[in-house]
Backbone as CSV, one residue per row, in Angstrom:
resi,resn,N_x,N_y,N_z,CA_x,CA_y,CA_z,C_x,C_y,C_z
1,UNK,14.960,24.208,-84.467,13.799,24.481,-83.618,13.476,25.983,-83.759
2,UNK,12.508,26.269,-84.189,11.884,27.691,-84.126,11.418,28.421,-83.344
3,UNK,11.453,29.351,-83.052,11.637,30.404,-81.460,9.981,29.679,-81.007
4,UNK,8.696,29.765,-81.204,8.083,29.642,-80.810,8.218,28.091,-79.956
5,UNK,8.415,27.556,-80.519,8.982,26.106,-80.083,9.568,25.918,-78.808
6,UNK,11.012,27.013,-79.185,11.561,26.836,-78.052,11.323,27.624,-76.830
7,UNK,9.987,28.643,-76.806,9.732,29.480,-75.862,9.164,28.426,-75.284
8,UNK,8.084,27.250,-75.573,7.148,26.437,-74.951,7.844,25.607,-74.170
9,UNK,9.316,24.858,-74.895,9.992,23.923,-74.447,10.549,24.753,-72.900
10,UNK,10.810,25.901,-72.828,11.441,26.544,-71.451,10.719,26.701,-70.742
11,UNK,9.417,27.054,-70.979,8.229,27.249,-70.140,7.922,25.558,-69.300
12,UNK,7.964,24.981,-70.025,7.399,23.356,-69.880,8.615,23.194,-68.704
13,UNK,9.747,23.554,-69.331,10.781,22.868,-68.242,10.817,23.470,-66.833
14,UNK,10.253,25.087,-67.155,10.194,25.795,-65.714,9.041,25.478,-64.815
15,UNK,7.972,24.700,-65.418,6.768,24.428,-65.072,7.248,22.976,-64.084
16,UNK,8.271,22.217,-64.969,8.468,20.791,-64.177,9.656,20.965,-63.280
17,UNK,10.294,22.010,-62.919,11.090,22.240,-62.118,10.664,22.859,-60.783
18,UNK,9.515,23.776,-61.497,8.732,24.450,-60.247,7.908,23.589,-59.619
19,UNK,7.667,22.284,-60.130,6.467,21.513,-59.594,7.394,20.381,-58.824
20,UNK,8.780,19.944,-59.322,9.731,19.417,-58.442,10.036,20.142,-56.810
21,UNK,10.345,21.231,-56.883,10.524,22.019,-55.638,9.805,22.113,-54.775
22,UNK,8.422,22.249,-55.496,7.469,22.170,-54.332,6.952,21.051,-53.707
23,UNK,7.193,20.063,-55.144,6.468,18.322,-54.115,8.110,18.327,-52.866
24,UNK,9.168,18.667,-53.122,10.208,18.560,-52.037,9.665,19.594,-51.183
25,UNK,9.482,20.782,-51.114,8.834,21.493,-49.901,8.244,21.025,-49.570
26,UNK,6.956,20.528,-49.890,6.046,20.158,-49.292,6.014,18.577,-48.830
27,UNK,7.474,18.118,-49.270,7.153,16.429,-48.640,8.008,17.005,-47.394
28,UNK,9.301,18.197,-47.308,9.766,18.209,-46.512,9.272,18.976,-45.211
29,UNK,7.758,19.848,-45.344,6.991,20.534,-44.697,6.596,19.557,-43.759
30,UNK,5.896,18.560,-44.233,5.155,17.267,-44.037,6.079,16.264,-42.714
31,UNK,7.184,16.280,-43.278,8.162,15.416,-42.703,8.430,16.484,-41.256
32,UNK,8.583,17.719,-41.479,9.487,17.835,-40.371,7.684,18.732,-39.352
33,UNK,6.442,18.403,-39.845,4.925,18.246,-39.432,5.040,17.634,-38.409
34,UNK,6.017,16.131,-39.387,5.328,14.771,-38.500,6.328,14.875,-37.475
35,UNK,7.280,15.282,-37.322,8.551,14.965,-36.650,8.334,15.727,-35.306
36,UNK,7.709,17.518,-35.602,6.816,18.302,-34.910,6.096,17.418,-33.721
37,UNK,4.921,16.642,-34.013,3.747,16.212,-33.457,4.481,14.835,-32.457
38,UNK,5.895,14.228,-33.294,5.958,12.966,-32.530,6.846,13.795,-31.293
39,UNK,7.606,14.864,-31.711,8.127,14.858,-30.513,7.385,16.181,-29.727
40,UNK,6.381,16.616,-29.959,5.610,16.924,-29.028,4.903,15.551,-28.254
41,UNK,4.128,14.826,-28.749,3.680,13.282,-28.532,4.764,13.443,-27.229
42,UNK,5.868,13.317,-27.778,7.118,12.405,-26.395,7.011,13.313,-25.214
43,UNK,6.856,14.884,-25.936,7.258,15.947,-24.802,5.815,15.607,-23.745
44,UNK,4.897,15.541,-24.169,3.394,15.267,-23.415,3.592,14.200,-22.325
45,UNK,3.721,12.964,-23.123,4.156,11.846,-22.431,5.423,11.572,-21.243
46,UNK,6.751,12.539,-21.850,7.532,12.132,-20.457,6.711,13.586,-19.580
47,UNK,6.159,14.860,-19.710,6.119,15.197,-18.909,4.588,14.772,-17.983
48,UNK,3.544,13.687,-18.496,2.693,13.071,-17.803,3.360,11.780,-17.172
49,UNK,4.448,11.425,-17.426,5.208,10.083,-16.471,5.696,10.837,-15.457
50,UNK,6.511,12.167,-15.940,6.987,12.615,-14.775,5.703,12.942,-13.985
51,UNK,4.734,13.647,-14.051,3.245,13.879,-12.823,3.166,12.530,-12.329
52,UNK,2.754,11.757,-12.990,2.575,10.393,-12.014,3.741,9.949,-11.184
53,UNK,4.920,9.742,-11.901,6.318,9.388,-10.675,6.319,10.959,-9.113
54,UNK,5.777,11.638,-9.572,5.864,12.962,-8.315,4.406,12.460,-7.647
55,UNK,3.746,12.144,-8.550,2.146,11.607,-7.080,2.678,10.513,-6.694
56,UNK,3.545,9.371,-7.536,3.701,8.209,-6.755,4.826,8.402,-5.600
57,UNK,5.693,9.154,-5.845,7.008,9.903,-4.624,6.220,10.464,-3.441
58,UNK,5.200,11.441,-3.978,4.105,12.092,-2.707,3.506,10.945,-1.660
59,UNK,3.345,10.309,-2.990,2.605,9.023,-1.811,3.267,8.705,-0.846
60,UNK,4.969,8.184,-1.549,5.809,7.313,-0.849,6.152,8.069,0.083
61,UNK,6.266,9.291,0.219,6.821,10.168,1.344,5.818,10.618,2.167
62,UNK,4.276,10.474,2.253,3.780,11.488,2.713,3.938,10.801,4.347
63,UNK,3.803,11.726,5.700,3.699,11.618,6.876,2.491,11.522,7.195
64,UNK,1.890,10.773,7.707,0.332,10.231,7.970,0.512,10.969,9.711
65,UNK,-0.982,11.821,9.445,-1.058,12.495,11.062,-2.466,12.212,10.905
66,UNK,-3.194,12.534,12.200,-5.098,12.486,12.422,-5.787,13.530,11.475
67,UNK,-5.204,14.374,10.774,-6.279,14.855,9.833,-6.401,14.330,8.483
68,UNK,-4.742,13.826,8.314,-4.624,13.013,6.514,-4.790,11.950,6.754
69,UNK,-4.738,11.007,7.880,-5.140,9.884,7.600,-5.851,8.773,7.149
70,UNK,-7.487,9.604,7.445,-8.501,9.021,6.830,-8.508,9.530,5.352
71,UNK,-8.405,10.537,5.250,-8.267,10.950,3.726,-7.633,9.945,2.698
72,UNK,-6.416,9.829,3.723,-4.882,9.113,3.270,-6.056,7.569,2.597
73,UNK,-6.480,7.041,3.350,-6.646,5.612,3.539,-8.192,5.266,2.747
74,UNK,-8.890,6.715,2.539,-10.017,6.301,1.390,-9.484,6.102,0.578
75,UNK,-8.569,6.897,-0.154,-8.134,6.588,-1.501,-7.381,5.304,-1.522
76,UNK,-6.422,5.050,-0.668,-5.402,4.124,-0.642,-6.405,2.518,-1.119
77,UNK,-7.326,2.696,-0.417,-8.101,1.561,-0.485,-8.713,0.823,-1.268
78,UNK,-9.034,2.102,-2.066,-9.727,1.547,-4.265,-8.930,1.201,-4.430
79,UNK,-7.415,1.543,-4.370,-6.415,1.559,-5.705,-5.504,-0.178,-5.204
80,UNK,-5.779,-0.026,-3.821,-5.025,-1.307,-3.113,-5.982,-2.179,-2.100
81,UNK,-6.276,-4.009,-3.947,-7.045,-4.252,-2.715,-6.899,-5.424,-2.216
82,UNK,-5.706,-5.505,-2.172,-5.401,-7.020,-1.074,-5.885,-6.844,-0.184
83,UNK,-6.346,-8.453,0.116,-6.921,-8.202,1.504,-6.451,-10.277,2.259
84,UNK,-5.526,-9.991,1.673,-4.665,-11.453,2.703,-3.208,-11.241,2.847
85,UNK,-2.430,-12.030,4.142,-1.100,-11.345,4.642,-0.797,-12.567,5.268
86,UNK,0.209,-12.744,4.994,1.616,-13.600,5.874,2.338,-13.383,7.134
87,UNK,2.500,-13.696,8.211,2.669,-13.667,9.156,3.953,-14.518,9.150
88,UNK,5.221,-14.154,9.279,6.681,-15.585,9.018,7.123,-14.756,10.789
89,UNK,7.053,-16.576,11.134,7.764,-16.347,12.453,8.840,-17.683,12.607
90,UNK,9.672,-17.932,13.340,9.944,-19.002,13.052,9.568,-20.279,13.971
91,UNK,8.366,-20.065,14.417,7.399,-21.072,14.827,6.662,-21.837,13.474
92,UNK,7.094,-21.037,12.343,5.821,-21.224,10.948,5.239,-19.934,10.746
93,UNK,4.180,-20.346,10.070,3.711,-19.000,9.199,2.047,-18.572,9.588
94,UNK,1.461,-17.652,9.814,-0.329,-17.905,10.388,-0.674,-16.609,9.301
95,UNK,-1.548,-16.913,8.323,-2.191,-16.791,6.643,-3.495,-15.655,7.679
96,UNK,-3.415,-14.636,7.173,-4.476,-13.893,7.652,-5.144,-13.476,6.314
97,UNK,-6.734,-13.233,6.600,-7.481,-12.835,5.571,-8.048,-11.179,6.084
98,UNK,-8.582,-10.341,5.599,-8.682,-9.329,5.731,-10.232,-8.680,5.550
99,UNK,-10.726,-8.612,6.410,-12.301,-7.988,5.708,-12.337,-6.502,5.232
100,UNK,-12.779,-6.759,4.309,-13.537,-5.476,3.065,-14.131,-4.784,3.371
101,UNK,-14.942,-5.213,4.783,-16.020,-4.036,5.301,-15.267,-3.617,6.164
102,UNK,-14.029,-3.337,6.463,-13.483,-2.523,7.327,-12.241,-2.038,6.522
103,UNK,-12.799,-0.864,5.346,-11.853,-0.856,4.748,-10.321,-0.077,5.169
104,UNK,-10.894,1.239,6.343,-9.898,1.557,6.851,-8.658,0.629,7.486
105,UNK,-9.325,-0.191,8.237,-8.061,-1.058,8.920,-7.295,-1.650,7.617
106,UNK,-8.173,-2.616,6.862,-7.669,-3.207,6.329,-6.084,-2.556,5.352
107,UNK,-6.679,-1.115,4.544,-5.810,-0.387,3.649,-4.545,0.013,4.836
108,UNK,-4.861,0.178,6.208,-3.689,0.325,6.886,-2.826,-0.740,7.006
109,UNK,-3.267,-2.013,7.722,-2.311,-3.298,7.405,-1.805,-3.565,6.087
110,UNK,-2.592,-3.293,4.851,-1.701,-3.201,3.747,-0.825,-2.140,3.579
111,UNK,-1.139,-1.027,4.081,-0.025,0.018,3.548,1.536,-0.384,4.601
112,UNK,0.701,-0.693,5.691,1.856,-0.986,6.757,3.153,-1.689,6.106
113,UNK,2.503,-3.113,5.736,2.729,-4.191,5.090,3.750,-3.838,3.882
114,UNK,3.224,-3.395,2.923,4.251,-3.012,1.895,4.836,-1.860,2.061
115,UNK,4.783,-0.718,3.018,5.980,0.326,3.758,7.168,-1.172,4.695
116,UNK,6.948,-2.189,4.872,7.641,-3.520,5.479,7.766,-2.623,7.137
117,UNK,7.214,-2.276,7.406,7.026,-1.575,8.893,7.057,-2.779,9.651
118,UNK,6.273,-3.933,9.786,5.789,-4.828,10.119,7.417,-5.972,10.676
119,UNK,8.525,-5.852,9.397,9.669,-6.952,9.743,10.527,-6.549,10.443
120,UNK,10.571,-7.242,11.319,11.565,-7.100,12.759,11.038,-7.040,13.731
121,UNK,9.609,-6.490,14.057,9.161,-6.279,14.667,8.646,-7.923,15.611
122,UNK,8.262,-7.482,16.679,8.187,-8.635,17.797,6.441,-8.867,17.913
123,UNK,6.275,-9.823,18.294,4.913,-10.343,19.200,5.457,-10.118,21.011
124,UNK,5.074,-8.723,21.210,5.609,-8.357,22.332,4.874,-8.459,23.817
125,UNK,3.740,-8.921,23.456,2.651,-9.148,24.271,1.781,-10.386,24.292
126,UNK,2.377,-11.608,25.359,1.754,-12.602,25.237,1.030,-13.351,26.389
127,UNK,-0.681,-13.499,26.049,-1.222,-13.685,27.360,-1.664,-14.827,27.598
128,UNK,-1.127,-15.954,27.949,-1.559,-17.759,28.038,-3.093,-17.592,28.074
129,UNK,-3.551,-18.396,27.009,-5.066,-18.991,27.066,-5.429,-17.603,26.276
130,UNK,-5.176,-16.676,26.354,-6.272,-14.995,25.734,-5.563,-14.510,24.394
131,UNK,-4.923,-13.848,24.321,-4.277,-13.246,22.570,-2.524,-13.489,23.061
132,UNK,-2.188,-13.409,21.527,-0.970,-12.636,21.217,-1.230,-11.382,20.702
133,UNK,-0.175,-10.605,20.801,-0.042,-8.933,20.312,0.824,-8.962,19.881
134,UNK,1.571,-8.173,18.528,2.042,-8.181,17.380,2.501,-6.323,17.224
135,UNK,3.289,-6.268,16.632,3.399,-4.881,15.951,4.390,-3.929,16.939
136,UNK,4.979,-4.611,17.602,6.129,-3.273,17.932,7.614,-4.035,18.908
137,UNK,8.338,-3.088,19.208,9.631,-3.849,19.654,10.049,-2.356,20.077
138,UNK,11.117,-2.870,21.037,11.966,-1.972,21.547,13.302,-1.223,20.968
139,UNK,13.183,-2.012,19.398,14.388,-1.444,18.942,14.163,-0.181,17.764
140,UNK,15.374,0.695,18.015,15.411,2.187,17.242,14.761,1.881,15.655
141,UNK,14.823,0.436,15.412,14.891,0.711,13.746,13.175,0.710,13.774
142,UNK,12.346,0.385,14.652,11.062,0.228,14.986,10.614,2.061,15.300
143,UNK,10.945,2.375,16.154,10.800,3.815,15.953,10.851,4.516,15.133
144,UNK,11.969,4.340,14.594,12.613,4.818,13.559,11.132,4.915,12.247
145,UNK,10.747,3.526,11.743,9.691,3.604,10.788,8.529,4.380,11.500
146,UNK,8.351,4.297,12.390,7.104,5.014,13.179,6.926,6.186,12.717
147,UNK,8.199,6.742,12.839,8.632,8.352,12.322,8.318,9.014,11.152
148,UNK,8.982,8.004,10.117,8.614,7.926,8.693,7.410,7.748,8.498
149,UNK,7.036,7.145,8.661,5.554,6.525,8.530,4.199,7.921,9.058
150,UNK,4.691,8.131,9.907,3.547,9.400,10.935,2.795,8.952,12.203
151,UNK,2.704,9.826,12.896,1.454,9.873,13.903,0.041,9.515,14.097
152,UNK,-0.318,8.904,13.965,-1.869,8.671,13.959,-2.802,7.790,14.722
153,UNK,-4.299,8.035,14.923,-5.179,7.093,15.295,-6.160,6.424,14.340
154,UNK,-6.590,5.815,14.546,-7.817,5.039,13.950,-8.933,5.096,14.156
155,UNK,-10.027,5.368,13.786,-11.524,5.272,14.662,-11.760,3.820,15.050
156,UNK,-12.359,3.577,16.166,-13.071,2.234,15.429,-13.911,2.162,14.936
157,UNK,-14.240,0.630,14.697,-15.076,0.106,13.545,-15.858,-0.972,13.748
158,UNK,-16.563,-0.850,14.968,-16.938,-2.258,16.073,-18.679,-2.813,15.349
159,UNK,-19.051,-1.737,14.564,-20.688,-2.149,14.212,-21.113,-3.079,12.879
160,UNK,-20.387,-3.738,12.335,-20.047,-4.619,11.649,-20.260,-6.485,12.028
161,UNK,-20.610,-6.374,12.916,-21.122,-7.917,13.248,-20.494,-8.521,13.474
162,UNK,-19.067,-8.463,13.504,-17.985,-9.440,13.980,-17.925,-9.577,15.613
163,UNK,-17.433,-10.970,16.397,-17.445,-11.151,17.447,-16.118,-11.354,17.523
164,UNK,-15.516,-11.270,18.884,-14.175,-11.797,19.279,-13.770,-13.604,19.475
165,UNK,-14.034,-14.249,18.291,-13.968,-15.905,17.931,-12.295,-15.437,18.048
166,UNK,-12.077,-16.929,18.410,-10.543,-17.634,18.292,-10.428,-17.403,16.982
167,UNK,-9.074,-17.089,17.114,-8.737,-16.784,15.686,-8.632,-15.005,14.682
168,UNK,-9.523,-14.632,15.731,-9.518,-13.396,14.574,-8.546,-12.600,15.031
169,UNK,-8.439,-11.323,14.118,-7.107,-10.408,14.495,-8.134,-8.985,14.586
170,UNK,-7.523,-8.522,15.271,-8.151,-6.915,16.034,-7.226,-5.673,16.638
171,UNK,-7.779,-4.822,16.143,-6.179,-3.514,16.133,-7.219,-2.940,17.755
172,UNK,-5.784,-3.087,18.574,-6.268,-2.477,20.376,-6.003,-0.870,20.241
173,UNK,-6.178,-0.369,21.303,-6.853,0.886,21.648,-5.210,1.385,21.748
174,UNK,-4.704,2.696,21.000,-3.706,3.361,22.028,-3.343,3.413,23.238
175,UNK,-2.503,3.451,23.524,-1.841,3.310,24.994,-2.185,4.743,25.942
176,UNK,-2.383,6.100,24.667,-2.869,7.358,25.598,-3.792,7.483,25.903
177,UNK,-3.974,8.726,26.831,-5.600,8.429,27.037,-6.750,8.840,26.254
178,UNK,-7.432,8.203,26.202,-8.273,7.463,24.737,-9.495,6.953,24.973
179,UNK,-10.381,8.054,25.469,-11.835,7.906,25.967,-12.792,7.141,25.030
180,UNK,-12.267,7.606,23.518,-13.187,6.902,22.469,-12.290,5.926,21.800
181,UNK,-11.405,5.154,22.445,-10.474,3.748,21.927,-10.107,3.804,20.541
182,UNK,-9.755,5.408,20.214,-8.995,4.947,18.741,-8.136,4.235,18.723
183,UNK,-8.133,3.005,18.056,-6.888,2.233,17.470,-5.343,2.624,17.029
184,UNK,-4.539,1.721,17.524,-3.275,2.100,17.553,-2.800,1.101,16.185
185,UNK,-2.522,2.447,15.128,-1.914,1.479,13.555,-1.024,0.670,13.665
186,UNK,-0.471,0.586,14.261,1.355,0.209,14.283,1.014,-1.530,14.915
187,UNK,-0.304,-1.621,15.701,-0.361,-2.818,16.687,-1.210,-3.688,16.047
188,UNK,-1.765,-5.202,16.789,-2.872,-5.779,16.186,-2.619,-6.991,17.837
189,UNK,-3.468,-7.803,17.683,-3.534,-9.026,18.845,-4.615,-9.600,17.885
190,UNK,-4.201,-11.352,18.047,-4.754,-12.637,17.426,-5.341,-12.965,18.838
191,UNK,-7.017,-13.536,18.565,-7.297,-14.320,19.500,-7.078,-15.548,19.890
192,UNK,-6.596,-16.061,20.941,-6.471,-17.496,20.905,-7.356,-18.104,22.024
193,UNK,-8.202,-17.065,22.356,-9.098,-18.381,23.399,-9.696,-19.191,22.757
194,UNK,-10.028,-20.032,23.274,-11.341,-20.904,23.049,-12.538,-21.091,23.867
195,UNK,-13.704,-20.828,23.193,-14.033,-20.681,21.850,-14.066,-18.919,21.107
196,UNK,-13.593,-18.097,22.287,-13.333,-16.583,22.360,-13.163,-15.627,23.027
197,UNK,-12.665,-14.435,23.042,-12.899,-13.241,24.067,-14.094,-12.449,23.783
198,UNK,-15.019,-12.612,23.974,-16.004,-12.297,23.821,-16.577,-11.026,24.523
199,UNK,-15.740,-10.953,26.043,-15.638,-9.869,26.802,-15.652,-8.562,26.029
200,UNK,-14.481,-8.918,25.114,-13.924,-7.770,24.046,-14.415,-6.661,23.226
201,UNK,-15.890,-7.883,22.836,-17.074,-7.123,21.830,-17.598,-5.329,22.124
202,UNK,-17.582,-5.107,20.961,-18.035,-3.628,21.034,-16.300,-2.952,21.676
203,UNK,-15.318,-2.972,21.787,-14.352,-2.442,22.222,-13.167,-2.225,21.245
204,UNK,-12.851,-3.195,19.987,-11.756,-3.369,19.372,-12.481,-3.455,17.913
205,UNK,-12.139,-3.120,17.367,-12.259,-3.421,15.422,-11.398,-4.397,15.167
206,UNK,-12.234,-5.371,14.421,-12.072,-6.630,14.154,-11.678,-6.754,12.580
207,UNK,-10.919,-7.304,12.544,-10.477,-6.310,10.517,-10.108,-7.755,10.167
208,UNK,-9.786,-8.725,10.315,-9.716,-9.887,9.572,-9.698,-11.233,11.060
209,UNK,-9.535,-12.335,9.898,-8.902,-13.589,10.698,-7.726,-14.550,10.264
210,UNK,-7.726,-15.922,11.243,-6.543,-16.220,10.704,-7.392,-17.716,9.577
211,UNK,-6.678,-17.831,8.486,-7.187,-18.684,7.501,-6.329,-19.786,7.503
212,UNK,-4.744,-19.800,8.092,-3.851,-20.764,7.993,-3.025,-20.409,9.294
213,UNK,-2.432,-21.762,9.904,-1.332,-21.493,11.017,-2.232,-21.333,12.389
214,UNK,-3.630,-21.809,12.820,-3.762,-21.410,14.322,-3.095,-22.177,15.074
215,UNK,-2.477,-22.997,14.888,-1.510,-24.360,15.698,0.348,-23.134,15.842
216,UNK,0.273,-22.487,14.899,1.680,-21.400,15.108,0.886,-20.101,16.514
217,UNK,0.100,-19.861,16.237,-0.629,-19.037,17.291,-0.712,-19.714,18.948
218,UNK,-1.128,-20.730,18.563,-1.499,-21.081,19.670,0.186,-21.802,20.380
219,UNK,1.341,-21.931,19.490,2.595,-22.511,20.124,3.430,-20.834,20.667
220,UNK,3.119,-19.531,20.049,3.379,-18.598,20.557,2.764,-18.294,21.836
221,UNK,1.733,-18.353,21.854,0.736,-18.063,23.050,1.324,-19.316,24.208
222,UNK,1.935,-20.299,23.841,2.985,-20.985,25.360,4.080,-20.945,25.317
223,UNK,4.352,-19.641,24.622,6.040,-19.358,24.877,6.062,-18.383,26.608
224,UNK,7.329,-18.366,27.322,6.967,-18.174,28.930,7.578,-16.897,28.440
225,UNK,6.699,-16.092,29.581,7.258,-14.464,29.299,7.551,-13.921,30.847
226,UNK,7.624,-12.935,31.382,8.118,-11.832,32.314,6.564,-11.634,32.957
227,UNK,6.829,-10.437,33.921,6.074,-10.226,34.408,4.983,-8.769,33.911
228,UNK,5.875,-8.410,32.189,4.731,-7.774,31.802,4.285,-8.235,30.563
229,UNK,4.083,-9.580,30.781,3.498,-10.155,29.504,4.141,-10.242,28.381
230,UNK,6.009,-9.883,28.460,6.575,-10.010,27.399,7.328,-11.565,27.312
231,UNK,7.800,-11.954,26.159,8.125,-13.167,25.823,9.796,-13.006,26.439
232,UNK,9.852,-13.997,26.799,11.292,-13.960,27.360,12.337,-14.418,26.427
233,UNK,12.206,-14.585,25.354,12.874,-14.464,23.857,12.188,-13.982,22.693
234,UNK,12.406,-13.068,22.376,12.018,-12.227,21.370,11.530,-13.480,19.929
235,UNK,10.089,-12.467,19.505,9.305,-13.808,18.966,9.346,-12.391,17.397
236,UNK,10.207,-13.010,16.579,10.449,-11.831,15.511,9.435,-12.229,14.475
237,UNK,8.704,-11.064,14.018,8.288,-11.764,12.531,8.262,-10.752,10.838
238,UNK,7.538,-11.477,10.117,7.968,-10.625,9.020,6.919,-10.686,8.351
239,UNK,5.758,-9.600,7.687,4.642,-9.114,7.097,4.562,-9.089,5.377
240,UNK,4.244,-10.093,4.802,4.447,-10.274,3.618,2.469,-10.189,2.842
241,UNK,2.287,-9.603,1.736,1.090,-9.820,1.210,1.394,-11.292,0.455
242,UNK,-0.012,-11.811,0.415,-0.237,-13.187,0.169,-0.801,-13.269,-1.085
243,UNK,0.210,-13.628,-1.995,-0.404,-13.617,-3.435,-1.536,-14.693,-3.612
244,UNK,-2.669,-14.518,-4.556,-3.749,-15.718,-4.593,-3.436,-16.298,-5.569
């Protein structure tokens, strides 16, 4: 082989060695590009799961008082929209439906509902021929959620066209004094007159009725109670949403 020859042959080989190195740089540029982007990708992603698990914790913890409440309960209300509930007593079960145009009440009985505020709790107020009342008891573990849960009133919500018919359910006025009858969250009373309390109208927000069980209503409403309208055996029940 003659020098010129072999100058070309070294050149050629440095040419395909230099062009080896770089397709490996550059596949390995590429590779550790992609490797870059996926685990940025992951870093993005767990730290947007973690924001949502801290709004969904905020939620779960927040203390509901009279200035967050309504706030609390616009939003609550898009995002949650059942609007039917189970009533388990062991008389049977009374199927409540929930109206839409009262969305405040309604997002409260649901939030109530799945916070389970609602189980254990008694039908503590029972008036032959007029309502049962629902939503509280004398025991600590009842307080106790009250606590957790927060402080609050309700406006009412009486201009909506609903009347006090047998059957429907209606959140009563706080027990303090309460010139403009904000509603007490924690409570509710089923009508059982017939054909209604009609007296009632314009006084109570009327937020759903009963769709199943008025024969369980109406066997609570002749259970014998005391002399302040309480049942003389504790009438327990348990607040379940009603899948469709």
């Amino acid at each position: 082989m003659n020098k010129s020859k072999l100058i070309i042959f070294f050149i050629f080989y440095a040419l395909v060695f230099f062009q080896c190195n770089l397709d490996k740089s550059q596949k390995k540029k590429n590779t550790t590009t992609k490797d870059s982007a996926i685990n940025n990708k992951k870093k993005v992603n767990s730290q947007n799961s973690e924001v949502l698990e801290k709004e969904s914790e905020e939620k779960k913890s927040i203390i509901l008082n009279d200035k967050n409440a309504i706030p609390f309960f616009f939003q609550y209300q898009k995002e949650n929209l059942e609007n039917s509930v189970r009533i388990s007593t062991r008389f049977g079960n009374i199927d409540i439906q929930l109206f839409e145009n009262t969305p405040y009440h309604r997002a409260n009985f649901i939030y109530l509902t799945k916070k389970r505020y609602f189980n254990n709790t008694t039908f503590h107020r029972v008036v032959p021929g007029f309502i049962i009342q629902g939503g509280n008891s004398d025991r600590y573990e009842t307080a106790k959620k009250r606590g957790e849960i927060g402080k609050y009133l309700l406006p009412p919500d009486t201009r909506k066209g609903y009347s006090h018919h047998r059957g429907v359910i209606a959140m009563p006025s706080s027990e303090i004094e309460n010139p403009y009858k904000l509603a007490s969250p924690y409570e509710f009373f089923i009508v059982q007159q017939s054909p209604g309390a009609y007296h009632l109208d314009g006084s109570y927000t009327i937020f759903g009725k009963v769709i199943a069980g008025m024969e369980v209503v109406d066997i609570i409403n002749k259970q014998k109670t005391d002399k302040r309208e309480t049942p003389l055996t504790n009438i327990f029940m348990d607040v379940s949403i009603l899948e469709k």
